[in-house]
N, C-alpha and C positions, 0 to 999 in steps of 0.2 A: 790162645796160642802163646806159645814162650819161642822167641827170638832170641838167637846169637847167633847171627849171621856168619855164617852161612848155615847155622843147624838152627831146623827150623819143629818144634814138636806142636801137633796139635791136639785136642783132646777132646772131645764130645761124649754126651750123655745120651743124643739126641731130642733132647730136651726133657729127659724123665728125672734127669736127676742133677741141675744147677747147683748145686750145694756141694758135691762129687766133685765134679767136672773145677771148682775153685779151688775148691780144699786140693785136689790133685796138680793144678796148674801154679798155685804157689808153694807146693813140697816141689814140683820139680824146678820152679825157677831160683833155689834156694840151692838146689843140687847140679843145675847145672848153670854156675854164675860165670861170668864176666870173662873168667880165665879159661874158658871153653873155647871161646873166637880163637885164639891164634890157634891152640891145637886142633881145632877142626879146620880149617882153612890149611892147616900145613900138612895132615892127612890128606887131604884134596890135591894137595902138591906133588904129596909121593906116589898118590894114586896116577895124575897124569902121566909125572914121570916112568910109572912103571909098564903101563898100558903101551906108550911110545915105544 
């Protein structure tokens, strides 16, 4: 799993292929780094606000 809370991505092989499933979970933790929280978290914002 790759965390940045509040986006949260998971990734399975279902177990056929661990090697996949890494190599894919560290190209996406590299792609989606640090600076992803505030703008998913402020999208959630406008999302509420729009819904209301």
């Amino acid at each position: 799993m790759v965390r940045r809370d509040p986006l949260v991505v998971a990734i399975s092989t279902s177990g056929r292929s661990p090697f996949l499933a890494s190599a894919l979970r560290q190209r996406l933790e590299r792609l989606l780094g640090p600076e992803r929280r505030p703008f998913t978290a402020a999208l959630g914002r406008v999302r509420q606000q729009l819904r209301r």
